[in-house]
C-alpha positions as CSV (number, residue, x, y, z in Angstrom):
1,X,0.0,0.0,0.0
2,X,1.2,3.0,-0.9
3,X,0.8,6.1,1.2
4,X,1.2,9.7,-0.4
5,X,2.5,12.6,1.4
6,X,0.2,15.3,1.2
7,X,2.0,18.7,1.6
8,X,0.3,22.0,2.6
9,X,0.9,24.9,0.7
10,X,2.5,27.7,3.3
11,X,0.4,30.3,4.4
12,X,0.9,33.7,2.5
13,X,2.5,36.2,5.1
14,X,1.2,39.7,5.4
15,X,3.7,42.7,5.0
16,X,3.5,43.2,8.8
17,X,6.2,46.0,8.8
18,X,5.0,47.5,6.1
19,X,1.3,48.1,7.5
20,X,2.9,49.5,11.0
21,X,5.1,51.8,9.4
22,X,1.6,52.6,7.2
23,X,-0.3,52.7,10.7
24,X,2.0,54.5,12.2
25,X,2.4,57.6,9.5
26,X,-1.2,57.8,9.5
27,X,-0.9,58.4,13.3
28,X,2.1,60.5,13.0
29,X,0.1,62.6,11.0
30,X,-3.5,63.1,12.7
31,X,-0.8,64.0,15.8
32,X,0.6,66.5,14.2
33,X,-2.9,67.9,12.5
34,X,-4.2,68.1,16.3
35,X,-1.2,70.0,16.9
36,X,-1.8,72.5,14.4
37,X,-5.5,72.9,14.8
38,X,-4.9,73.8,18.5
39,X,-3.7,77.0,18.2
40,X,-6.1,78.1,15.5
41,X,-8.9,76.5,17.4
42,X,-7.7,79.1,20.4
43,X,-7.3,81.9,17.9
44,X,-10.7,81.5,16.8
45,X,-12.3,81.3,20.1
46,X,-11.0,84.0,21.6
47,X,-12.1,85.9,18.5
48,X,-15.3,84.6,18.8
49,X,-15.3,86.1,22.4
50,X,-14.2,89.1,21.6
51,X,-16.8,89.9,19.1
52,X,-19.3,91.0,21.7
53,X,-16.7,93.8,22.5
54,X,-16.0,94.9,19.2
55,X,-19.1,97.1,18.9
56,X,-17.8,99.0,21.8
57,X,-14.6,99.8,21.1
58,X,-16.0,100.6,17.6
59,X,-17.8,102.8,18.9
60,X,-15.0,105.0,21.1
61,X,-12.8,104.7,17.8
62,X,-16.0,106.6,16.2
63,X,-16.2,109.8,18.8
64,X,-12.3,110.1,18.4
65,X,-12.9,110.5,14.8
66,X,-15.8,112.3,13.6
67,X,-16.2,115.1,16.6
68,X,-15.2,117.6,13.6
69,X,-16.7,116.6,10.6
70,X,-20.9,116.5,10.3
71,X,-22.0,113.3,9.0
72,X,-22.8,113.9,5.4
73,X,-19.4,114.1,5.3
74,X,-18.3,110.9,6.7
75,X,-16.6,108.3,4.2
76,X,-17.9,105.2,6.3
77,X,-21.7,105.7,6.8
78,X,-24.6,104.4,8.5
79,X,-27.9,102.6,6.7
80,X,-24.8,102.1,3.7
81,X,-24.6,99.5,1.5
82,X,-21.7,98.3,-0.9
83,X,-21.3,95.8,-3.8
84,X,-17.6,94.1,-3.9
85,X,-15.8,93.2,-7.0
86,X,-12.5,90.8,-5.9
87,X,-9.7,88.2,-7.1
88,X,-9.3,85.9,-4.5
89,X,-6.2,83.3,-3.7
90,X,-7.1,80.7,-1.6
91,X,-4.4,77.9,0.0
92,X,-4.5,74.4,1.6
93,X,-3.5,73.9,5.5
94,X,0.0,72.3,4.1
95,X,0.9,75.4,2.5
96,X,-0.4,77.9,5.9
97,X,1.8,75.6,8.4
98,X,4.8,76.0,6.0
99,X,3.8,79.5,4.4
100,X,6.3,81.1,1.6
101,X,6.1,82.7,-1.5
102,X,6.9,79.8,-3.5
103,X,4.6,77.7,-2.3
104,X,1.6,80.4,-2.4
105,X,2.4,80.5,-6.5
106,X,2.6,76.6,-6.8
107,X,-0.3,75.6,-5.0
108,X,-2.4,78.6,-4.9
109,X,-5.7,78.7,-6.4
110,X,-6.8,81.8,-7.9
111,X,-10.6,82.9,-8.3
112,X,-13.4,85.7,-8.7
113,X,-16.2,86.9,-6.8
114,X,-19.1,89.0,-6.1
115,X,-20.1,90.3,-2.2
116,X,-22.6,92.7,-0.5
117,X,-22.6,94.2,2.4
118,X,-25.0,96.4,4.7
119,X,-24.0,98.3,7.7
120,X,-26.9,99.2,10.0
121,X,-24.7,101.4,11.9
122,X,-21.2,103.2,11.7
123,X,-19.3,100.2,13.2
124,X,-21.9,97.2,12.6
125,X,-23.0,95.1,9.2
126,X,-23.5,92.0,7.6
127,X,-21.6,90.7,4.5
128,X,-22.3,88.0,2.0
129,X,-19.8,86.7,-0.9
130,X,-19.1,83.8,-3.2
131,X,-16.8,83.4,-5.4
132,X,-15.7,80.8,-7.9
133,X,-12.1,79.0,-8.7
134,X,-12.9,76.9,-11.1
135,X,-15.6,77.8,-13.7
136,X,-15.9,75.3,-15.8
137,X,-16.7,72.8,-13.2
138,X,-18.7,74.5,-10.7
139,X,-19.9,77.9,-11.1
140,X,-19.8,78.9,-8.1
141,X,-17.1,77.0,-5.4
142,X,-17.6,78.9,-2.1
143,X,-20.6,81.2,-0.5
144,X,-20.4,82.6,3.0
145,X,-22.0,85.3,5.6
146,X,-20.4,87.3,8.3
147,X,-21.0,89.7,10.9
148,X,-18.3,92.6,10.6
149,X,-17.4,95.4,12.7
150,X,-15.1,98.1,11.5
151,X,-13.2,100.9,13.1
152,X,-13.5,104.2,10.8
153,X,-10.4,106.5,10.8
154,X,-11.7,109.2,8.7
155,X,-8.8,111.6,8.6
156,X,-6.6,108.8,6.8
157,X,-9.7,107.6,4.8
158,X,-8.9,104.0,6.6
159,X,-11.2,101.5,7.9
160,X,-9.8,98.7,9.8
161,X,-12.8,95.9,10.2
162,X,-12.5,92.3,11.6
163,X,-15.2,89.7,11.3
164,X,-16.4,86.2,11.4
165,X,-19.5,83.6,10.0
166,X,-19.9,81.0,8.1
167,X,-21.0,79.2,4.8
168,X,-21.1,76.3,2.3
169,X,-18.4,75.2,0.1
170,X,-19.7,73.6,-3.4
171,X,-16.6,72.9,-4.7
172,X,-14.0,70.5,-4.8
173,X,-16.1,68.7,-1.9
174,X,-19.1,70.0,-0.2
175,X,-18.8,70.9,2.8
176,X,-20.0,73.2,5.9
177,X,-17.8,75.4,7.2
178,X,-17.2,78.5,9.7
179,X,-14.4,81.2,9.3
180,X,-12.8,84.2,10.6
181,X,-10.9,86.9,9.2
182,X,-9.9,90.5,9.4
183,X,-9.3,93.2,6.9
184,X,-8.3,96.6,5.4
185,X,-10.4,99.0,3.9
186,X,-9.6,102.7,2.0
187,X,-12.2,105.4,1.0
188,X,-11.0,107.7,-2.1
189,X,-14.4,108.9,-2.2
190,X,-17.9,108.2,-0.1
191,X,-18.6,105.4,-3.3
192,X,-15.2,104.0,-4.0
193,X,-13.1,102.3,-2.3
194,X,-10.5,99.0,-2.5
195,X,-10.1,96.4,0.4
196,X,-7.7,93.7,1.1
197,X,-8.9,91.2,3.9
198,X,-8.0,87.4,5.1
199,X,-9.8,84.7,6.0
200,X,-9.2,81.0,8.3
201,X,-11.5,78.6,6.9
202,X,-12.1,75.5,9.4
203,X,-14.2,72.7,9.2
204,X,-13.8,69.2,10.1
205,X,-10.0,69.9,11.1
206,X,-9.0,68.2,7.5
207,X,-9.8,69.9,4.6
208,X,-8.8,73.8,6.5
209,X,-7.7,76.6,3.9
210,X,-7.2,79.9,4.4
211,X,-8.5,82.7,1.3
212,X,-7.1,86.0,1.2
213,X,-9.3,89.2,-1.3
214,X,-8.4,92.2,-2.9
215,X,-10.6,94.1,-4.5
216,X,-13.4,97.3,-5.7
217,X,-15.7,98.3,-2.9
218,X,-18.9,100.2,-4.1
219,X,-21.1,102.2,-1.9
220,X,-24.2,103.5,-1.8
């Protein structure tokens, strides 16, 4: 009788080492996202907190500044309202945690957009924009609204204004979001004006940008 050897074909080994060093630079880097987002998580609270202030200090820059000028002549009105014409560049949280020119014109993306704003008071509005990067895919990428409170200087025609809010993102991925941002405004006239402001853009800690605008400000 003859008795045949029956061999078992060996067991196919996994690439152990090769899914912990995997494991472990997917660790590596969710550590070092948490470590960035906790400073602008702090920045962005204690803005939040301080907007309830805001109005008020507005409001002392506002009697240093207009005690000796009537108010049809101020630049920055109440009851106003102003259309905004702007180019926008808008980077990814890679390029903010190691920020430099080079990387700005490499990976930036450039767009165009449309805002309005009202200002109920001197000091106090609401602003609305959207703007679009990429046309040909989705017309319009980005829309947001803020509350913003700006501190008139009307012997250098300047407006300082800070503000905060929040919006939908369309494109590349939709997506909720809230933001923050500050700005520059300057009046040549009561109607015309240009701006410069920047924005932090967070939302579920992975897909962060930040969008910075220069543009036409028209008032009416």
């Amino acid at each position: 009788m003859v008795v045949r050897s029956s061999s078992t074909p060996p067991l196919r080994s996994l690439p152990a080492p090769r899914l912990h060093l995997r494991y472990a630079a997917i660790i590596n880097n969710a550590k070092q996202n948490q470590n960035t987002m906790k400073p602008v998580m702090k920045l962005c609270l204690a803005g939040v907190l301080a907007l309830p202030w805001l109005p008020v200090l507005a409001q002392n820059t506002n009697n240093d500044n207009t005690q000796n000028s009537p108010p049809s002549e101020w630049l920055f009105r109440a009851n106003e309202c102003s259309l905004d014409l702007f180019g926008s560049v808008s980077v990814g949280q890679e390029v903010i945690n190691h920020i430099s020119k080079d990387r700005v014109e490499d990976n930036g993306r450039l767009g165009a957009g449309l805002g309005l704003n009202y200002f109920f008071s001197r000091n106090v509005g609401f602003g609305a924009d959207a703007y679009t990067e990429n046309a040909g895919h989705s017309f319009v990428d980005n829309t947001s609204g803020n509350l913003i409170v700006r501190f008139p200087f009307e012997s250098v025609h300047l407006a300082p204004y800070a503000y905060g809010g929040g919006g939908y993102q369309f494109d590349p991925s939709g997506l909720w979001f809230g933001q923050a941002g500050g700005g520059l405004e300057f009046r040549f006239t009561k109607q015309v004006g240009l701006f410069a402001d920047g924005r932090y853009v967070f939302t579920d800690g992975t897909q962060n940008f930040g969008v910075a605008r220069l543009g036409l400000r028209l008032a009416f």
